[in-house]
C-alpha positions in Angstrom: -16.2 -7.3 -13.2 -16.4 -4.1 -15.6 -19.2 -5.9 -17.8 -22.2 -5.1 -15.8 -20.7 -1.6 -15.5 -21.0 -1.1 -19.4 -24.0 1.4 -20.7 -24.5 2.7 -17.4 -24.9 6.2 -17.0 -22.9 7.3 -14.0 -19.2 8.6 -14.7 -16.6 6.3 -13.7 -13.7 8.7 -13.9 -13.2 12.8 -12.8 -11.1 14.2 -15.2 -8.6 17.0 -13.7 -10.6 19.7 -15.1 -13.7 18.4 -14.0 -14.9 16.6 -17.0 -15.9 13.4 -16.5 -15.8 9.7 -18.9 -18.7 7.4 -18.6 -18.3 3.9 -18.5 -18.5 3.3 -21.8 -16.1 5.8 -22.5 -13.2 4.7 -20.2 -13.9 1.3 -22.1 -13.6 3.3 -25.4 -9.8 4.8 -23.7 -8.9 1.7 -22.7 -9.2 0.3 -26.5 -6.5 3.0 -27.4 -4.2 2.1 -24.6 -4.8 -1.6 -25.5 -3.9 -0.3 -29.4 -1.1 1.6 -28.2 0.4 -1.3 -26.4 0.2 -3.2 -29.5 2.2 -0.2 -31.3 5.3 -0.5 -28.6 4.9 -4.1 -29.1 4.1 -5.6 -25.7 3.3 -9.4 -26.4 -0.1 -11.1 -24.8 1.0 -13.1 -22.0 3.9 -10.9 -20.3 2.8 -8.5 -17.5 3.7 -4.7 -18.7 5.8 -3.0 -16.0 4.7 0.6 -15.5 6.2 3.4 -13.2 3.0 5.5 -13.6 0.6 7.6 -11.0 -3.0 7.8 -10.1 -4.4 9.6 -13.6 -7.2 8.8 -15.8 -4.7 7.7 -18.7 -3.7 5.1 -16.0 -7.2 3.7 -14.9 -7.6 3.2 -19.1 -3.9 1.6 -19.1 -4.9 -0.8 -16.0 -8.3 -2.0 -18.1 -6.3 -2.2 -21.2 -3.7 -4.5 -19.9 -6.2 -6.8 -17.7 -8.9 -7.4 -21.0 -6.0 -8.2 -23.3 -3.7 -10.3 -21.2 -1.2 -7.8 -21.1 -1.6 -6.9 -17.0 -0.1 -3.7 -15.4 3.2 -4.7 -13.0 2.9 -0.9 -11.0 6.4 -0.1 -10.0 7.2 2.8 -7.6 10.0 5.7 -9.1 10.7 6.4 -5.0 12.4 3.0 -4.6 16.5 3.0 -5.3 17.7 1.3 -8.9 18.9 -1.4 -6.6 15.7 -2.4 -5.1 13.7 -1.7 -8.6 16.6 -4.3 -10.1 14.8 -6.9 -8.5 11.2 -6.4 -8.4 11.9 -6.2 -12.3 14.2 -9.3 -12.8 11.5 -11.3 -11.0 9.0 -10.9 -14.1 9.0 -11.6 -17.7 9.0 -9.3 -20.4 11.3 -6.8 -22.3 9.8 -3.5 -21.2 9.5 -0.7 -18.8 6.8 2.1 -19.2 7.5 5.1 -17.4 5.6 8.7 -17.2 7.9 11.6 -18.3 8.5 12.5 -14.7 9.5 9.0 -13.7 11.6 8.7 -16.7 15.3 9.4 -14.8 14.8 7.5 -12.2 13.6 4.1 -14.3 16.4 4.8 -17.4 19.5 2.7 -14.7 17.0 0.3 -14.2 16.2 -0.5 -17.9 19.9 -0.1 -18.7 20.7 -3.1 -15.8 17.6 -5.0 -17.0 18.2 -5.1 -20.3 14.3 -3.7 -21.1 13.3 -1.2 -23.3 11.8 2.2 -21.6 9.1 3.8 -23.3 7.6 7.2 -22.2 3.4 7.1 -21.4 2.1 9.7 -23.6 -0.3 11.8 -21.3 -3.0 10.8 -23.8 -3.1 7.6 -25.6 -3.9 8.1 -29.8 -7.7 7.6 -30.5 -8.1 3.9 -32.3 -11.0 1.9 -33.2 -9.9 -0.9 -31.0 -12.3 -2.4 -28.6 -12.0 -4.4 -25.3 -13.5 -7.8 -24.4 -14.9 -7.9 -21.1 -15.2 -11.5 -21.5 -12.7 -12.8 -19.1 -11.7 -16.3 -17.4 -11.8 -16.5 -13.8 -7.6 -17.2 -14.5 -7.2 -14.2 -16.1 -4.8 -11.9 -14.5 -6.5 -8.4 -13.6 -3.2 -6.2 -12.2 0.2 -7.9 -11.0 1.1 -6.0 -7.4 3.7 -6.3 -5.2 4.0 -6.7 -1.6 6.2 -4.6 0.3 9.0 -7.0 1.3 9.3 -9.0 4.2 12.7 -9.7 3.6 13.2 -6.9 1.5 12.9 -8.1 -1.7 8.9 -7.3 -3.0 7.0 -10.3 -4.0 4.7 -10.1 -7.2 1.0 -11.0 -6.2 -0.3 -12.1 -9.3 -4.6 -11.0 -8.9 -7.0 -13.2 -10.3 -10.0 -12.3 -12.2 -12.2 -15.0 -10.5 -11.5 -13.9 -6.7 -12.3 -9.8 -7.3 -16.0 -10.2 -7.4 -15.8 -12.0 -3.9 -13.2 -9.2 -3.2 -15.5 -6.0 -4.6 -18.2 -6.9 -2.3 -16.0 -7.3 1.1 -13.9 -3.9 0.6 -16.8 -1.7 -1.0 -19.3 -3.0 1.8 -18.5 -1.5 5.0 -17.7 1.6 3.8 -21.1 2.4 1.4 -19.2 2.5 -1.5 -21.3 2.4 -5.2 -22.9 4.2 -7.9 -23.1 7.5 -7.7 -19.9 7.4 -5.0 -16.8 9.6 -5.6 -13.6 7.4 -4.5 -9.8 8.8 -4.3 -7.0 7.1 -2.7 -3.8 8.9 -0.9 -2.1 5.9 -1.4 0.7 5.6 -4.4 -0.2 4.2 -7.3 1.8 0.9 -7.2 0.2 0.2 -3.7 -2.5 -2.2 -2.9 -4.1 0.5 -1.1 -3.2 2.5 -4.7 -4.7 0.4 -7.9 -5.8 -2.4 -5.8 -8.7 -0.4 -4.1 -9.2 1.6 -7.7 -9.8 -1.5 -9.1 -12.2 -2.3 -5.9 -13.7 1.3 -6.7 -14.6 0.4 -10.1 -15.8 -2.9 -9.9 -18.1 -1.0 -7.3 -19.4 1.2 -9.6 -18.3 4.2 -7.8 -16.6 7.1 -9.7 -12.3 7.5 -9.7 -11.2 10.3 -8.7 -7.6 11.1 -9.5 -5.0 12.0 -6.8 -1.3 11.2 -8.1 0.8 13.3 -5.6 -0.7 14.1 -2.0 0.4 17.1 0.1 -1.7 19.0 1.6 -2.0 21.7 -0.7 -3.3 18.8 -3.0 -5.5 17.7 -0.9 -7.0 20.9 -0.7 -7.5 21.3 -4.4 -9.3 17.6 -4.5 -12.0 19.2 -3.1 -13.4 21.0 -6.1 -13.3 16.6 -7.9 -15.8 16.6 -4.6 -14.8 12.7 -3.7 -17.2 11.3 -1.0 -14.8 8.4 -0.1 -11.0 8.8 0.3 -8.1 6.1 1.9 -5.6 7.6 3.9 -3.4 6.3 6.1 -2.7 7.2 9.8 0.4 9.3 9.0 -1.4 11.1 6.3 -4.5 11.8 8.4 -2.2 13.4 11.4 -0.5 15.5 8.8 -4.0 17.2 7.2 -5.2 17.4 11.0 -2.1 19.2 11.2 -2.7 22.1 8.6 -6.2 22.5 9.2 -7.7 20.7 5.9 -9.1 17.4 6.6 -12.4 17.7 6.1 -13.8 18.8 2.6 -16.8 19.4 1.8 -18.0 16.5 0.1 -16.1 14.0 2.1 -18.4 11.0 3.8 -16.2 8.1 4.4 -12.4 7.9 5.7 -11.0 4.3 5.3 -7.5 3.8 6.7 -5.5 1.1 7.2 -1.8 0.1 7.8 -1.7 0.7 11.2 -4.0 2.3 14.1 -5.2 5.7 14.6 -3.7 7.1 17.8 -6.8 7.2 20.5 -6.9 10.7 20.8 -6.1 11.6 17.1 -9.4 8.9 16.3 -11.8 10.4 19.2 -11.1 13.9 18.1 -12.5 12.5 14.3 -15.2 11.0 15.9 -16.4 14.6 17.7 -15.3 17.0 15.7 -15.9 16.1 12.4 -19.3 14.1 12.8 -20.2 14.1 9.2 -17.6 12.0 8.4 -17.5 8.5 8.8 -14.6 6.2 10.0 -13.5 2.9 9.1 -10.2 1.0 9.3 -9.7 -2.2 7.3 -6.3 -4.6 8.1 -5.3 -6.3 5.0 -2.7 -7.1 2.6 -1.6 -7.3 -1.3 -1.7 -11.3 -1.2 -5.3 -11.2 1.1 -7.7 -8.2 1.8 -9.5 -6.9 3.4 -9.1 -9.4 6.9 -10.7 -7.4 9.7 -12.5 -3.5 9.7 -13.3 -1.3 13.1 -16.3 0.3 11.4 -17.9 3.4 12.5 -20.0 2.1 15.1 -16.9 0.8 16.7 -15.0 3.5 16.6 -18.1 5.9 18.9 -18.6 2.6 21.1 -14.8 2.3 21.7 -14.7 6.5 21.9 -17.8 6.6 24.3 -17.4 3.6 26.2 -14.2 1.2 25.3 -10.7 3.3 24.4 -8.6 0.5 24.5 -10.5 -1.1 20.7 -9.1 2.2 19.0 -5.4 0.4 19.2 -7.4 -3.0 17.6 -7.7 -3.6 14.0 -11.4 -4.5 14.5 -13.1 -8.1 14.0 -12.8 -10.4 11.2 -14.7 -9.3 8.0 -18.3 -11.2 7.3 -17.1 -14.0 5.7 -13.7 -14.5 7.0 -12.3 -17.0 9.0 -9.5 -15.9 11.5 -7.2 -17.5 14.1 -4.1 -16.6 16.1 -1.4 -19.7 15.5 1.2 -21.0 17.9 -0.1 -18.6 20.3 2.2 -17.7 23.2 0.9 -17.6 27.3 -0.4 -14.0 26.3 -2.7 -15.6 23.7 -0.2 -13.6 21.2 0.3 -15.5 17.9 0.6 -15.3 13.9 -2.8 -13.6 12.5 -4.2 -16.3 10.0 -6.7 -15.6 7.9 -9.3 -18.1 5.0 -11.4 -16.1 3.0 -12.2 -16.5 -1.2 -11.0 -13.3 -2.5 -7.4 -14.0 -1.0 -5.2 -14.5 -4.1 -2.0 -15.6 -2.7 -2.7 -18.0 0.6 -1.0 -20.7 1.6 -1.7 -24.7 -0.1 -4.2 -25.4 3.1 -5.9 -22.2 2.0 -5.0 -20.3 4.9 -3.2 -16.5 4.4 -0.2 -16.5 7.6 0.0 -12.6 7.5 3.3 -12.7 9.5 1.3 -10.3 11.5 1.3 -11.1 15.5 -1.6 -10.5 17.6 -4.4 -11.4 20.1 -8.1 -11.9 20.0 -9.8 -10.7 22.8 -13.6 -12.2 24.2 -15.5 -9.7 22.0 -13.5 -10.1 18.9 -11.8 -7.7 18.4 -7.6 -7.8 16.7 -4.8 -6.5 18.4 -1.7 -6.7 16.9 1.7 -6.8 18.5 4.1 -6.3 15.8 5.5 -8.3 13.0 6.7 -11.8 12.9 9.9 -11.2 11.4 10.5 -7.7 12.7 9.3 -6.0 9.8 9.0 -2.0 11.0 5.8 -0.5 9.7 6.7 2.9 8.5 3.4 5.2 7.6 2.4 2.3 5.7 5.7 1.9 4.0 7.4 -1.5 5.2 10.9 -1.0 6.1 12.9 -4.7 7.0 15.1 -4.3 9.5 18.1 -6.9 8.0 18.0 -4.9 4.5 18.9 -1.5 6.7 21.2 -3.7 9.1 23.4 -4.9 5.2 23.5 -1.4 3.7 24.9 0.4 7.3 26.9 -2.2 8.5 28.7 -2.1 5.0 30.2 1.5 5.9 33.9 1.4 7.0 33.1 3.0 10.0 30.3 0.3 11.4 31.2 -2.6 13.4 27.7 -4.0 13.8 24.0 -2.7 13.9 20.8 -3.3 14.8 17.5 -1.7 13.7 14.2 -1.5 15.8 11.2 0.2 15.6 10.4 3.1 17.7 6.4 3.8 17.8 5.6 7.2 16.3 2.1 8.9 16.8 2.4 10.3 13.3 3.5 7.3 11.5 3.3 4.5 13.9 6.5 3.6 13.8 10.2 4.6 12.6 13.5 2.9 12.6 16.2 4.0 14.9 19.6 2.9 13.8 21.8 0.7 17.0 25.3 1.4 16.2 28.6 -0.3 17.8 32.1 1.3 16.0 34.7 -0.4 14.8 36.7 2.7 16.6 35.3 3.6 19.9 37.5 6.3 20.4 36.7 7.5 16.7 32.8 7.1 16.1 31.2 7.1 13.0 29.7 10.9 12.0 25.7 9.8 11.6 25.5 12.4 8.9 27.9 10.8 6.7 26.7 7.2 7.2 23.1 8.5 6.7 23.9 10.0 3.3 26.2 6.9 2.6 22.8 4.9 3.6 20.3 7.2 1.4 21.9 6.4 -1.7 21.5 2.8 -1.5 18.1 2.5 0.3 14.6 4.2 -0.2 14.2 7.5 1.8 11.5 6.1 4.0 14.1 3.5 5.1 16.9 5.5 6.3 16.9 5.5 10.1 15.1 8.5 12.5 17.7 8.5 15.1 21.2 6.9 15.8 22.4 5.8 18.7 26.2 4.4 19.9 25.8 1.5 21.9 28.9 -0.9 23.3 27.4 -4.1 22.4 24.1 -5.5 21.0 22.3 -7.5 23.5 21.3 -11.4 22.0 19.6 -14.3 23.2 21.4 -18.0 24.0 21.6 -18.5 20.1 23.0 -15.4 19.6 20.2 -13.4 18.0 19.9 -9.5 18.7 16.9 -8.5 20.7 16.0 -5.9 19.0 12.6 -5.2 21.7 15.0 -4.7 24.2 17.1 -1.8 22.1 13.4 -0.6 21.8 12.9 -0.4 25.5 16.3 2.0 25.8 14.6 4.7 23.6 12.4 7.0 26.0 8.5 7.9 24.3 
């Protein structure tokens, strides 16, 4: 993938000062990070676990790892030790690398791992080590996890054979080459993070580094002058918000994750018409599936609304059906495509996603398969919420369902029967008890006392009809 890159003249990475590395020389970094891997002794063969953000020392680290069979496992810091425990204990290997400002939060987990932590310098030692770009179509590029469908992260081990296939269908709609200046809101250990840097690169395209957003960051991207960015809905309200969307050198908006709210995506469309606007629906183990391009998105302003809450039409070269659909036509989105890495034995990704096709086309989706509540692009699973809560002494029973949100499409609201209904639990203390267990994003909006949960015949709670109770 980077071979073709080599000797060319465009910069592949913006430096934070403005200083750019060529091809050649992000090769040339990579060598050192290869050499300095070999100095901590990380063995060929065992993916290297990294809590580490979107920097140029990182793109080098990523190219190291994938070119000596060494490939980058990207962990998120923001995740509790608990839930870090075991994304870790589900891959081989002895250590953890962590930046300086992840350190504290990754030292429990190497201490209940039994792996050895070692701080990322913030630049790796020059060496006269040099990378083979010769690689197998086996060879492993980046190891990424999902984020949990029943709350435990599953590694998606990516393939050097499929990317090609892969470059092609992401960079595509959206323009994306030589001579292109890509940054992604996303964090690092996200698909939407590595996974489209790695797209970015194989593209051609420049990296621009982003590790932390806020809006104040965002502003001071601008003077990197990215032409392409990924942000997600929740992200894009939040700029919208302050005033500071649109930079100057800014072309292309990708998002994904979930739908732009109508109006939010019409007032994009006319306001900011230098800008164009494409959504792509994928995930870690398949992507991209579907993309609402720019075209869509004036069609559906001008003429069809109701495509803004779609997820667009399947991607040239995909195949797509809706299985075991119900009398609505809504079913499990399935997608076939050959830069999938992790589909089924038939060949087929089941995305777990539910949703409807309509005459033209276009996906709709109706929520997740197993209830899995969609927060800003952060998944939260209801049952891993439901364990943590109803372990406080104070909780009889709860349920968790997701609430839509304009700004992050949905949150989870917390259902709560006492075990004293004369004495009900403070929310305050069982949120806190909750937040040091479970990842921030995961910790319920609202709270609400209810008598009973409602079920079905087999005794399962409904949680769409705890959903209906909550007014918009």
């Amino acid at each position: 993938m980077l071979a073709e890159r080599a000797g060319a003249p465009e910069a592949a990475v913006i430096n934070p000062d403005g200083s750019s590395w060529t091809y050649d020389e992000l090769l040339d970094r990579a060598g050192d990070a290869s050499a300095w891997l070999d100095s901590i002794g990380a063995p060929p063969g065992d993916p290297v676990i990294a809590f580490v953000a979107a920097t140029p020392p990182s793109f080098a680290l990523v190219i190291a790892g994938a070119t000596s069979g060494r490939p980058l496992a990207p962990l998120s810091p923001r995740f509790t030790t608990n839930e870090l425990v075991r994304c870790v204990e589900g891959l081989p290997g002895g250590l953890l690398l962590a930046t300086p400002e992840a350190r504290a939060a990754v030292e429990p987990v190497a201490a209940r791992t039994g792996r050895r932590l070692v701080v990322v310098p913030s630049e790796f030692p020059r060496s006269t080590v040099s990378v083979s770009l010769d690689q197998a179509p086996d060879d492993i590029v980046a190891v990424v996890h999902t984020s949990g469908t029943t709350g435990v992260p599953k590694a998606v081990w990516q393939n050097q054979g499929r990317f090609p296939a892969r470059v092609a269908a992401s960079a595509g709609p959206i323009g994306l080459g030589p001579g292109d200046r890509y940054a992604t809101a996303s964090e690092f250990h996200h698909q939407a993070g590595v996974g489209l840097f790695l797209v970015a690169m194989g593209a051609g395209a420049t990296l621009v580094p982003f590790p932390t957003f806020s809006a104040e960051s965002w502003v001071q991207l601008g003077a990197l002058e990215p032409s392409h960015a990924t942000i997600v809905p929740a992200l894009i309200e939040t700029l919208l918000a302050a005033g500071v969307l649109a930079l100057p050198s800014l072309r292309y908006i990708q998002y994904g994750s979930s739908s732009l709210h109508p109006e939010t995506a019409a007032r994009l469309v006319n306001d900011f018409p230098g800008i164009r606007l494409t959504q792509q629906l994928g995930q870690t183990e398949g992507s991209p599936i579907t993309t609402l391009s720019h075209e869509d998105h004036l069609e559906a302003v001008a003429h069809h609304p109701e495509r803004l809450r779609s997820v667009g039409r399947p991607i040239e070269g995909t195949e797509l059906r809706i299985e075991g659909a119900d009398d609505d036509g809504i079913g499990e989105i399935c997608s076939r495509a050959p830069w999938y890495f992790l589909p089924d034995p038939d060949g087929w990704l089941r995305t777990g996603d539910l949703g409807w096709q309509d005459a033209d086309d276009f996906v709709y989706l109706a929520g997740r398969k197993n209830d899995v509540i969609n927060r800003g692009g952060l998944k939260v699973h209801p049952i891993e919420v439901e364990q943590v809560i109803a372990s406080h002494p104070s909780v009889f029973e709860v349920a968790i369902a997701g609430i839509a949100d304009r700004r992050l499409g949905s949150v989870p609201h917390a259902f709560v029967v006492p075990v004293d209904r004369q004495h009900p639990p403070d929310f305050e203390q069982v949120s806190a008890y909750a937040r040091e267990r479970l990842a921030a994003y995961k910790i319920p909006s609202r709270w609400h006392l209810v008598d009973e949960l409602p079920r079905n015949p087999s005794g399962k709670v409904l949680r769409r009809l705890l959903a209906e109770t909550v007014e918009p």
